[in-house]
N, C-alpha and C positions, 0 to 999 in steps of 0.2 A: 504493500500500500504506500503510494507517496503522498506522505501527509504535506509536506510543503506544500504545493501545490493545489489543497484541499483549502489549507490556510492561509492561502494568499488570493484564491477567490472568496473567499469568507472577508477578508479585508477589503477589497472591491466591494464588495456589497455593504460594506457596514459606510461607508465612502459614500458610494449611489445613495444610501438611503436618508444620510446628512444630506446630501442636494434636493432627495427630492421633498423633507423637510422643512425648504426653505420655500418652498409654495406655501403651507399654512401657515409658514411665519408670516409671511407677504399679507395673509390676509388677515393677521392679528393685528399688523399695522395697520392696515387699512381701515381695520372696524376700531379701531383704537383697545384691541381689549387686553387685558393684564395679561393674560396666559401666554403671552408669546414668549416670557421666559422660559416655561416649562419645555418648549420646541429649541430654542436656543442651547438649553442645558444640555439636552438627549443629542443635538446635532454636539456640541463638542465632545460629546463620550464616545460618538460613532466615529468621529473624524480621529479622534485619538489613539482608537484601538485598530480602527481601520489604517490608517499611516504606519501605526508598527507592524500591519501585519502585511503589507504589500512593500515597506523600504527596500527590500532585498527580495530579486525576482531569482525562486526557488532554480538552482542549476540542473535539474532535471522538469522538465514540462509536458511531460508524459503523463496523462487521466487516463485512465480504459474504463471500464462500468463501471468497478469497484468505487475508485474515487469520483466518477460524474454522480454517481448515487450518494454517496455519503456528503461529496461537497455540496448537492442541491439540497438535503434533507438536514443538515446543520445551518445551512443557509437560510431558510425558512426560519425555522426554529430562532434564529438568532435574531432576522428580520423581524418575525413577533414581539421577541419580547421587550427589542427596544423601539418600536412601534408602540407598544404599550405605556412603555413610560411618561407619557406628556397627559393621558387620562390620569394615574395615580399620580404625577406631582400635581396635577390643576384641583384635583380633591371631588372629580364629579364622579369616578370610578374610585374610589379609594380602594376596595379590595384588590389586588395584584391576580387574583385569579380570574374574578368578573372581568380587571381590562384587559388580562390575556386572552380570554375568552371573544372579548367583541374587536381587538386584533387578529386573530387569528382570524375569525369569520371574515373579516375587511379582507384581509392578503389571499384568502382562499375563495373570496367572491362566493361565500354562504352567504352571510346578510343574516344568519341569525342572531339575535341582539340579546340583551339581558335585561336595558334600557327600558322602562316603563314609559318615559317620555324624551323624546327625543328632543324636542322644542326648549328643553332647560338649554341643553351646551351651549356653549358660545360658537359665532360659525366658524372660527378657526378648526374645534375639533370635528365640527359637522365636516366640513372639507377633508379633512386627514383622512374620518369617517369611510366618506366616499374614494377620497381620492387611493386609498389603503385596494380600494379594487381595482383601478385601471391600472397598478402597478403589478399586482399580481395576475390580473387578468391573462395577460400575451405572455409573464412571467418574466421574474427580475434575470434570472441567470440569460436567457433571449435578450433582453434587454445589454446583459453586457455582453455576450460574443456582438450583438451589433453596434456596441462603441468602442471595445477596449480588443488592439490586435493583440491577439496570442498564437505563442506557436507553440507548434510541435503534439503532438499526443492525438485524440481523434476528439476536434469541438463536437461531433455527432452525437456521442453519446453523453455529451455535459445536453447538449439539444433534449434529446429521448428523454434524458432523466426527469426532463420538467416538463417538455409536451406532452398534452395528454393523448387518448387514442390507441389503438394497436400498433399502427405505423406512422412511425415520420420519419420524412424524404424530403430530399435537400429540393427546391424550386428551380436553381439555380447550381452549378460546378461547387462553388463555394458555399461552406454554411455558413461565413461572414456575411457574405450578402444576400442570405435565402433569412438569415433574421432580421437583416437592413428590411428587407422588401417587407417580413411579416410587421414588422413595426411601422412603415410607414402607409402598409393598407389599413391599419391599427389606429394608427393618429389620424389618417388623414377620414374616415368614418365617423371618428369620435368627434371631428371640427365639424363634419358637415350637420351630424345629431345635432350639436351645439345652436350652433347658426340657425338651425328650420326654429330650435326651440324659439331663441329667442326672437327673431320674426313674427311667431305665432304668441309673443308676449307674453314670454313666462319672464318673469323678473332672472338677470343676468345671473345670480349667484346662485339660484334653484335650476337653471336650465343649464350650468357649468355640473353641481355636484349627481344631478339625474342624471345626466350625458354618462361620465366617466362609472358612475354604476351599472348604466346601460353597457355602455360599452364592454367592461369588465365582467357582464352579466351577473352582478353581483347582490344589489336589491336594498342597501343602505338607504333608506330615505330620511328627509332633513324635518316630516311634519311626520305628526303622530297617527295620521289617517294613510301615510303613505301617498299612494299618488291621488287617491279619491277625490279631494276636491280641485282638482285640478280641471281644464275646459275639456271636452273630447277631442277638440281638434289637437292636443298637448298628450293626451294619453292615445291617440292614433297613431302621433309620431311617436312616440316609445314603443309603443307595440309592434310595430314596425321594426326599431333597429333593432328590439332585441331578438325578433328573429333573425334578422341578419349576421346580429354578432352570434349568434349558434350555427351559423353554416363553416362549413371547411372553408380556412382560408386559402388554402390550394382554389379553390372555384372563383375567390375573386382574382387570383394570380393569372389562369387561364381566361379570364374576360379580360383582365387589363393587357395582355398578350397574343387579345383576339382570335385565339380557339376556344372560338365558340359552343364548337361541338363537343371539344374533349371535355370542356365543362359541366355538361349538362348529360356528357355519359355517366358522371359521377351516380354510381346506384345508390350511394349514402346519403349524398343531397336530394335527391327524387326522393326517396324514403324518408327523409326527415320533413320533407312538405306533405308529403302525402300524411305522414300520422298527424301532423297539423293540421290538418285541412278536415280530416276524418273526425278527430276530436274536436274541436270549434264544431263543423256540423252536431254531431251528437248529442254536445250541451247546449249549445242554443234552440232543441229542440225541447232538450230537457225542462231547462229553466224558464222557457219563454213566459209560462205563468208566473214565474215570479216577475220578472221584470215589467210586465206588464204589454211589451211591445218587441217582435221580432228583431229590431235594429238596435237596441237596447242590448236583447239578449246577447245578440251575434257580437257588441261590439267588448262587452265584458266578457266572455267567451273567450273571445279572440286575444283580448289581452291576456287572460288568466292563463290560458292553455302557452302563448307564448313567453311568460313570464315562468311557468315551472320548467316545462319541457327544454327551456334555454337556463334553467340555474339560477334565473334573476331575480326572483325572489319578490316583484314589487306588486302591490295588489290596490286594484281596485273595489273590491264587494268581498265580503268573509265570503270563502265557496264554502267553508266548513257549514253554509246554511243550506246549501245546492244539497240538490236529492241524492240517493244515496248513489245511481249512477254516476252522474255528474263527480261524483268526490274517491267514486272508486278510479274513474279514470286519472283523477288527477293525482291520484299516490301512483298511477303503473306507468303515467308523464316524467315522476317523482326518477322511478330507478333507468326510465330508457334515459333520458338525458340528451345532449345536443349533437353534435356530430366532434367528431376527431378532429384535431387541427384548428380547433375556434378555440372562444375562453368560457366553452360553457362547461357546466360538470355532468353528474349523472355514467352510468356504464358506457355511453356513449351507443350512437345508432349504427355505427360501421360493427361494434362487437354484437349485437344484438344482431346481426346481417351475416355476421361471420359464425352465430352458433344455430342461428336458423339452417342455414346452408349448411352446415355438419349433421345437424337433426338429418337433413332431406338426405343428405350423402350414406349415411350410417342406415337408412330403411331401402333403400338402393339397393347395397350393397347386402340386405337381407334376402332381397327379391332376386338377385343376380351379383352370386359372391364371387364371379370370377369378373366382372368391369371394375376399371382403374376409374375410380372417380374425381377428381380435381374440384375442390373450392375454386369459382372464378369469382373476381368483384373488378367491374370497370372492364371486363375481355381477359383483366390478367390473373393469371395464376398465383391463390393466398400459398405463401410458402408456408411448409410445416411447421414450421419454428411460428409463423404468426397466430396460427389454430392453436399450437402444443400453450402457445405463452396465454390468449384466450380463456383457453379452457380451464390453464394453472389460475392467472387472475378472476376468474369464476369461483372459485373454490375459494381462494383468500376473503372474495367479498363476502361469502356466506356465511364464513366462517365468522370473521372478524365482526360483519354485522350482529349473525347470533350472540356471541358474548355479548357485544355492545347491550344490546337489549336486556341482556340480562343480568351486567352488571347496574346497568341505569333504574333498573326494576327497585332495588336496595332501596331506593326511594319513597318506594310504597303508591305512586303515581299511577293511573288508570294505562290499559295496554295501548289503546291507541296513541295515547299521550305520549310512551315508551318507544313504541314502532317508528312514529312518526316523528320525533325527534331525532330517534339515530337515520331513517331515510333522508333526512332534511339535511342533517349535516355532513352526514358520511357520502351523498350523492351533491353536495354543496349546494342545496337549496335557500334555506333560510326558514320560512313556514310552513308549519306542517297543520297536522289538523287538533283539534280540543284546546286543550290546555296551551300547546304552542303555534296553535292556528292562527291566521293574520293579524287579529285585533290581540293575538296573547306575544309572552316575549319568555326566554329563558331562565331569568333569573330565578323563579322558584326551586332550581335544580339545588344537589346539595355540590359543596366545592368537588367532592370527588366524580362524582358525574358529570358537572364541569370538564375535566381535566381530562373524562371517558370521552365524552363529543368531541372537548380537542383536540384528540387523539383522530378522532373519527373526520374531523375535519380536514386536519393535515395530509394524513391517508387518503382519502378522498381526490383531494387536489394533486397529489404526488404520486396518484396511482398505484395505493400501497407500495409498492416492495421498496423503494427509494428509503421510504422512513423504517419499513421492517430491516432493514437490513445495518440500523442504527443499534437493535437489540441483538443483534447476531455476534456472538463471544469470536467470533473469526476474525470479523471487520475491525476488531481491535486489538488482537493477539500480538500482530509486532506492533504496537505502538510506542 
């Protein structure tokens, strides 16, 4: 294992993350509010241990798994919890575990909160809040293969470690410039979100921190009603990009490169509209009595279903009130999740595509056991290794979910409240149904269940094995 090298991207990151704390600093000055110390303090701790740990650029620059997995999942982990610190010095999260807690949800673009009212903070932290998702959203380690050159070793598998999905593939020769490009379809999405909001006259600092939640698919909102009182023409356009930001970024690569068709060969993007399309139908049929009016229905529907299905978390109507259809679909929204290659969470709709097609392969192959059957997705052939690791990440989730639930149970909390808790975080949603449903928040939890979800969280985002592989007596034997 070469830890050098683990700790001198750990220094980078704690560096990145004093800069991009000087955004809510910005806007403590601007509101004139006190708490800009506490962003101040945490920027010089970051800058400090970040400097010592990048002075000396390690003479070996060689990562393989080993280290892209450990450097990404200490990275996180470290990103949290001095992420955290400017909630407990400002005194509005005092507990260290509550603002670990609604940190981690920020960086991992859950959105689930502990916060009974959000309208207390000041909007420095409301920003950090939000802006805690667009940094993780595309992901910090992406973010520095595309500013900071490194050599030597394979930046692919620092890539893999943090992108989600079964597979990622360079856009581009280089993965210097295949994260350049992801980041600047990244920004330049999030500007144009931005600009429709504020047109359509959402006041500038709410159309800035919705954008970058959006964008991030993350679900943080700055009122206590979420997006609800907002105009529909303002919750249209959200409902809008956050499906967008659930699509494979690959699909806008190929439109901005005018294969058109290879785009739209994508059978993960076709499949990710279609279960959208499907669900919206369904529940606006459902609920159309309650709303009163078909356009009504279809157009909370429509949000809701792209607001889970994409990770983001933001809501307009409790669906916890929607019939018992309507609320089964939106937990089985809950575990498919967005597509691969976006910043959404959930199993993702390419692996959900990759175990159907194994089902259909594996009854095939009962019918006629002497055909060679081949997984194809997009005309090409799923390598073994993407099915073998599928199937292994199948099993981790079920796994790690059952405990979850039944450590969280100690609580003595109702099952739905339990289930959908650990679906909410562990698939990085945010609201789940009862007790942590849209109008409820986390903090009733006790600390130790806390620290279960965070767990469930990080996992989630990191794709489990990244942070499993943090518990593993191997990963640290020569250290």
């Amino acid at each position: 294992m070469n830890y050098s090298i683990v700790f001198y991207i750990i220094g980078w990151i704690l560096n990145f993350e004093a800069a991009f704390m000087a955004l809510p600093t910005a806007v403590a000055l601007i509101y004139r509010e006190s708490e800009v110390w506490c962003f101040l303090a945490t920027m010089a701790v970051c800058l400090m241990v970040g400097m010592i740990l990048v002075r000396r650029k390690p003479k070996n620059q060689i990562f393989y798994v080993a280290e892209s997995f450990v450097a990404v999942s200490l990275s996180w982990v470290l990103l949290s919890v001095m992420g955290a610190v400017p909630f407990v010095l400002s005194g509005y999260i005092p507990n260290p575990i509550d603002a670990l807690f609604e940190t981690v949800s920020g960086f991992t673009t859950t959105g689930a909160s502990i916060l009974s009212s959000v309208e207390q903070l000041p909007k420095c932290l409301l920003f950090w809040r939000s802006f805690t998702h667009w940094i993780g959203g595309m992901g910090v380690l992406v973010f520095l293969l595309s500013v900071l050159p490194m050599v030597g070793g394979s930046h692919m598998n620092l890539m893999k470690a943090e992108s989600p999905g079964p597979i990622v593939s360079r856009l581009v020769p280089k993965v210097q410039m295949t994260a350049k490009l992801l980041y600047q379809i990244y920004l330049g999405m999030t500007i144009l979100e931005a600009v429709i909001l504020i047109l359509g006259k959402m006041p500038i600092f709410d159309a800035i921190t919705i954008t970058v939640g959006t964008a991030g698919t993350g679900g943080f909102a700055i009122r206590n009603d979420s997006l609800a009182s907002y105009t529909a023409f303002q919750k249209n356009v959200v409902t809008v990009f956050m499906i967008l930001f659930g699509v494979n970024f690959n699909f806008y690569f190929f439109l901005l490169m005018r294969k058109i068709g290879q785009a739209f060969k994508m059978q993960e993007v076709r499949a990710y509209f279609l279960i959208i399309a499907s669900a919206v139908g369904i529940i606006t049929v459902n609920t159309v009595s309650l709303c009163g009016n078909a356009l009504q229905a279809f157009q909370d529907a429509a949000f809701q279903v792209g607001s889970v299905i994409t990770t983001t978390g933001y809501a307009t109507v409790d669906f916890d009130k929607w019939p018992q259809l309507s609320r089964t679909i939106m937990v089985l929204l809950m575990f498919i999740g967005a597509c691969a290659g976006s910043t959404g969470g959930g199993i993702k709709v390419s692996r959900v595509l990759i175990l159907l097609k194994s089902v259909k392969k594996e009854l095939k192959q009962y019918l006629h056991p002497s055909v060679v059957e081949k997984i194809k997705m997009d005309g090409k052939i799923v390598e073994h290794e993407v099915v073998r690791s599928t199937n292994v990440f199948m099993v981790a989730y079920v796994l790690i979910f059952a405990v979850s639930v039944l450590l969280i149970s100690l609580d003595e909390y109702d099952l739905v409240t339990n289930f959908t808790a650990v679906t909410a975080t562990f698939n990085n949603i945010g609201p789940g149904l009862a007790l942590v449903g849209p109008t409820g928040n986390f903090g009733f939890f006790s600390n130790f269940s806390k620290l279960v979800l965070i767990f469930d969280m990080l996992a989630g985002r990191l794709e489990i094995f990244p942070l499993l592989l943090l518990f593993s007596r191997e990963t640290w034997k020569r250290f």
